[in-house]
C-alpha positions in Angstrom: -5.4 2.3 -21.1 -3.6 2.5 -17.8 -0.9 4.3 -18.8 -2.5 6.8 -21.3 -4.6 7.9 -18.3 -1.6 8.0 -16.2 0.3 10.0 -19.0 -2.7 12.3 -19.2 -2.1 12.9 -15.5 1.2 13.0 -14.7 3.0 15.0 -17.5 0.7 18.2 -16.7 1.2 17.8 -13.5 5.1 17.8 -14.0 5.0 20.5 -16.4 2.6 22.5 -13.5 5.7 22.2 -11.0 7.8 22.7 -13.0 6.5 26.2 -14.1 6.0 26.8 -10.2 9.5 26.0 -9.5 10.7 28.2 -11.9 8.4 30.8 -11.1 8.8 30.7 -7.3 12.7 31.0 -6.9 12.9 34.3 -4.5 14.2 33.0 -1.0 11.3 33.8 1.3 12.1 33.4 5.1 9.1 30.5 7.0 9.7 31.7 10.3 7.9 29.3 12.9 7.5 32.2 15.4 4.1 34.0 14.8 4.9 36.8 16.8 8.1 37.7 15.9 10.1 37.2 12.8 13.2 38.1 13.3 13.5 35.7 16.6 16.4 33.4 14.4 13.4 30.7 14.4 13.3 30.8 10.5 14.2 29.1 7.4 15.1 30.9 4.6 14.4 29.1 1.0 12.6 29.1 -2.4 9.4 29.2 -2.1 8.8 26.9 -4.3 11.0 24.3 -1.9 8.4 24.7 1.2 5.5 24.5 -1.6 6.5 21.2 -2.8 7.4 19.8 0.7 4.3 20.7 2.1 3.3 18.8 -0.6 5.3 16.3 -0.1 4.4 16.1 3.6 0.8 16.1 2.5 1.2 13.0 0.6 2.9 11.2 2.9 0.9 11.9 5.5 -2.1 10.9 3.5 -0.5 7.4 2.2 -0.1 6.6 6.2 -3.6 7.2 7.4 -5.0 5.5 4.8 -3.0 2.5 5.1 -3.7 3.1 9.1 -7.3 2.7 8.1 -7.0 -0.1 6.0 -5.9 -2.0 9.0 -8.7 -3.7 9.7 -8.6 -5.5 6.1 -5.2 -6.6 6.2 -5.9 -8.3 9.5 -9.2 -10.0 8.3 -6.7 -10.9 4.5 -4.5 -12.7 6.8 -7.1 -14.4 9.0 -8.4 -15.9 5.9 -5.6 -16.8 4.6 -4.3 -19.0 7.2 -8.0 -20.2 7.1 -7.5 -21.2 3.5 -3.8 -22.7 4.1 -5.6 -24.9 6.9 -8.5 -25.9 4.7 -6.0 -26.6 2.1 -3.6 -28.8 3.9 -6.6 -30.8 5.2 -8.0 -31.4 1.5 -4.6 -32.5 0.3 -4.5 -35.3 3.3 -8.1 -36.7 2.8 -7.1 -36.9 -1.0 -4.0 -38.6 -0.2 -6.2 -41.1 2.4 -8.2 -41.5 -0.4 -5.7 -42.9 -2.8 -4.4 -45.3 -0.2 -7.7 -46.7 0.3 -8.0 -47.1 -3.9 -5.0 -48.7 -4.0 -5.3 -51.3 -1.3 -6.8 -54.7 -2.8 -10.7 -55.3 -1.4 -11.5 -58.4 -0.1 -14.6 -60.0 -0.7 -16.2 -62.3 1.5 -18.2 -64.7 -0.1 -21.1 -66.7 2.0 -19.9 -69.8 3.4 -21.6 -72.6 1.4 
């Protein structure tokens, strides 16, 4: 089911860039000096090159906040998990107490007659 929905998703998606890539080939100058253009502080490329980096960017920059704000779980995860590990460890040594008690002989004491 996974992957149909993933297929449903991704091969439009890929044919969508792709038709914008082909579409979107003219080299088109991003100059990063609003007030003039022709200051030499420019990039010329395809359009389609600083559409999908900015999408690019977009992404990336959306996988890192989130996994900035999922901080907080990953710390409490491993909190827990040393927390288990310690639980763990303690319940394999009482079990292991407990089978050397079982297998040491009991004495009985009878009353003296």
């Amino acid at each position: 089911m996974r992957k149909l929905v993933a297929g449903l998703l991704i091969v439009p998606l890929g044919l969508v860039l792709v038709a914008l890539a082909v579409v979107n080939r003219k080299p088109v100058t991003l100059s990063l000096n609003p007030f003039d253009s022709d200051a030499g502080f420019g990039v010329e490329a395809p359009l389609f090159l600083f559409l999908l980096g900015a999408f690019a960017l977009g992404l990336v920059l959306g996988g890192f906040a989130t996994w900035l704000g999922q901080g907080k779980w990953r710390v409490m995860a491993r909190a827990q998990a040393r927390e288990a590990s310690t639980w763990r460890r303690q319940a394999d040594r009482l079990e292991k107490e407990l089978e050397g008690a079982e297998a040491r002989p009991h004495r009985v004491r009878l009353p003296a007659a």
